[in-house]
C-alpha positions, 0 to 999 in steps of 0.5 A: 519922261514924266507922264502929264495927263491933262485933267478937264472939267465938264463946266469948262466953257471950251470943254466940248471942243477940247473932248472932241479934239482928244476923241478925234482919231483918223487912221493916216493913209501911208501912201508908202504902204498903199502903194505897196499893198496894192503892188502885193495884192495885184502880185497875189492874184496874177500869180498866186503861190509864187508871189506869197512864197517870195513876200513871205521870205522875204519879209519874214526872214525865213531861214535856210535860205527860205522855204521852197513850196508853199507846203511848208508853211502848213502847220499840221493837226499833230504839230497843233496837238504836240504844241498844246500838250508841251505847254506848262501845265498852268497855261494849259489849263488857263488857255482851256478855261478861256476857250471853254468859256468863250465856247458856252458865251457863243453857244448862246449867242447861236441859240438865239439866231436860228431863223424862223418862219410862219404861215399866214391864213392864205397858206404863204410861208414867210420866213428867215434861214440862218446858214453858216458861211463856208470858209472864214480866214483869220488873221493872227499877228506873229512874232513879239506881238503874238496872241494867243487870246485872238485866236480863240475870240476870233476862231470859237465863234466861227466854230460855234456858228458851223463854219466847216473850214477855219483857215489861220494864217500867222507870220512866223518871222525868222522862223520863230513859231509861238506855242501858245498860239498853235495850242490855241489853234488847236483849242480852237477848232481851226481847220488849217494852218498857214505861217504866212502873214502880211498883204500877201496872206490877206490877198491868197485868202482873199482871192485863192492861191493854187495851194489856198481856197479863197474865203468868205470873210477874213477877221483878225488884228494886224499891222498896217499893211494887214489892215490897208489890204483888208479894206482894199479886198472888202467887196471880194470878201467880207471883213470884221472890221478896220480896228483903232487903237485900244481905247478904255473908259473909266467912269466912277463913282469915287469908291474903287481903290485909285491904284485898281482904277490907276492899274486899269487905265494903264491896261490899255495905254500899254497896248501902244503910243495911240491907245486912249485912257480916260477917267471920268468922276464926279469927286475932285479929291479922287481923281487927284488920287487916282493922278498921285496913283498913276505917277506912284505906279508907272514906274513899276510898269516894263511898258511904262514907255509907252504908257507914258507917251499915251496917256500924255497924247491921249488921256484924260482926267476928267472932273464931271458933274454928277454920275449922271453926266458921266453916263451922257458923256460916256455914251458921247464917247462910245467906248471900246471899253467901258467900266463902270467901278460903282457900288451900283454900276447897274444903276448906271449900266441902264443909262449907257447908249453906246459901248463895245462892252461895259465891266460893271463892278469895281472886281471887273476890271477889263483885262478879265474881259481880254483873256478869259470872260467869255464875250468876245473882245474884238470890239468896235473902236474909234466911236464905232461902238455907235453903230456896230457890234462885237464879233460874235456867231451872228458875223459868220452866219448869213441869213436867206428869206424863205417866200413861198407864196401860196396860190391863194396868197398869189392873186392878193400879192401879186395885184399889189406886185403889178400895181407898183411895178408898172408905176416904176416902168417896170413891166417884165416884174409886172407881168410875171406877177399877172401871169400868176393870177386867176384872169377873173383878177386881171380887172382894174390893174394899169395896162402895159403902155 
């Protein structure tokens, strides 16, 4: 099947509604699978271990007629560390340079947020304390979509922010443990590791089992049932997010080579049939370039499939303006991610809103930002780039407000405090903020009624 990229024009009199229309992307309800998820995460919590035990033989064909107790899907430090030294010496060293840099990106990020207070004249202290949460879970997917990458972007900034207790869970269908994923752990900083995947781990994270502490936040990719049962636990724990199909932006000016800027749409339209690739460019006779390059090279991809069958549903080639244009419709679009392959992309960095990251340069092509950059790649999708952020140390911390009113500080607040509560009726909050005042204070303040 040849690929049919649509090509736009932003002068098109329709050209908004035909962008919204390409944008538009609202994640199906399976009924099927919610009514499935709910059936699991019921079982989970009545039951415990013995419900993951037999959803996890069940559905991860675990072999010798399936384990027997949940201990046998711990994964120890030693067999971590022996998974890691077994590697290929070249892969070692990658995934190590990958973890070290994603460690310096999110030391910097924890250097940044440590809380703060101050004192005012009549001695009240007021402040901001930054704490770590206690137990996060991280899901990684198993089996043929196995990430080694997403265990380091989710776990190092955990690790980073002080998190004691990092838990993994990773389905290990038929048996098949993948060992870059259990070097990565132990790169990583995970404290514990579980072969148990689907619903039924979402739900022992989520709500504890006999054998797992229940967590703080569960983050991490996964299928639909992980997802459906992440958004059914929300509110129990918290989560990262409820991500979309993969999503890249290319906005250019017309002097990266088309095969690079060609190589990186395919990038993402691999990741599946719904990921989104589109170009944006003001110089006709380059996007037809950039076309002749897709068509030339597609061919040469092991995913073509589905490179195909994406940038058919989902892409686009779109003819703007100028770059300024780009920018606005960009920042409309709110990529997941955004390259800006320029010879000056700061020039153009300065005018983007909304994006979950932007690779800026025609050498920094997003799959650098994927594996071993530095910033995290769990990113916003789907527009959400809008209103939130990419995981960082900043999602595994808390903050509590430091109040510590001074006696001095008492009679002026606490005059204010009394005032507004019995205008909302409230007259206990009221009158524990009078009991603290010097009675020469009580003058002028509305009565209880």
């Amino acid at each position: 099947m040849a690929v049919q990229i649509r090509k736009l024009d932003s002068t098109a009199p329709d050209f908004k509604n035909t962008l919204d229309a390409l944008l538009a992307f609202e994640a199906e309800t399976d009924d099927a699978i919610e009514t499935a998820v709910a059936h699991i995460l019921r079982d989970v919590k009545a039951r415990g271990d013995a419900a993951v035990l037999e959803y996890t033989n069940k559905f991860d064909r675990i072999p010798n007629g399936g384990a027997k107790s949940m201990a046998e899907f711990d994964i120890g430090q030693a067999e971590l560390d022996q998974a890691l030294a077994a590697l290929p010496e070249a892969q070692r060293a990658a995934l190590q340079v990958a973890a070290d840099r994603v460690r310096v990106f999110h030391e910097r990020q924890k250097d940044a947020s440590t809380g703060f207070t101050f004192t005012e004249p009549d001695g009240t202290v007021l402040g901001q304390r930054v704490t770590p949460l206690d137990r996060v879970g991280i899901y990684v997917p198993g089996g043929k979509a196995a990430y080694p990458s997403s265990v380091l972007m989710n776990a190092i900034p955990a690790h980073v922010a002080g998190v004691k207790e990092i838990i993994m869970v990773v389905p290990t269908p038929d048996g098949v443990k993948n060992q870059m994923v259990l070097a990565a752990a132990a790169i990583a900083g995970v404290t514990r590791v579980i072969t148990i995947g689907g619903a039924q781990a979402v739900g022992a994270l989520a709500y504890g089992t006999e054998t797992i502490q229940p967590v703080d936040k569960i983050v991490g990719p996964g299928n639909a049932y992980v997802a459906a049962a992440k958004r059914r636990v929300f509110g129990v724990v918290g989560i990262d997010m409820i991500a979309g199909p993969s999503e890249i932006l290319v906005l250019c000016d017309g002097t990266t080579d088309p095969d690079w800027v060609a190589m990186d749409l395919f990038s993402q339209a691999e990741h599946d049939e719904l990921a989104q690739a589109i170009l944006l460019c003001p110089d006709a006779d380059y996007i037809a370039k950039v076309e002749q390059s897709i068509h030339k090279l597609l061919p040469t991809m092991p995913r073509k499939d589905t490179i195909t069958t994406s940038m058919t549903d989902r892409g686009a080639l779109i003819k703007v303006r100028d770059m300024d244009e780009a920018c606005e419709i960009a920042s409309s679009i709110a990529a997941e991610h955004l390259e800006i392959s320029a010879l000056d992309p700061m020039q153009w960095a300065d005018k983007i809103r909304h994006a979950g990251a932007m690779f800026l340069g025609r050498f920094s092509s997003e799959s650098l930002g994927d594996y071993c950059c530095g910033p995290n790649h769990v990113l916003p999708t789907s527009r959400t780039a809008r209103f939130s952020s990419p995981l960082g140390v900043y999602d595994f911390q808390k903050r509590s407000s430091i109040i510590q009113v001074s006696e001095a500080g008492a009679q002026t607040l606490g005059k204010v405090a009394a005032t507004l509560a019995y205008g909302e009726g409230l007259q206990a909050h009221a009158r524990s903020a009078e009991l603290r005042l010097d009675p020469t204070q009580l003058q002028n303040l509305p009565q209880a009624s």
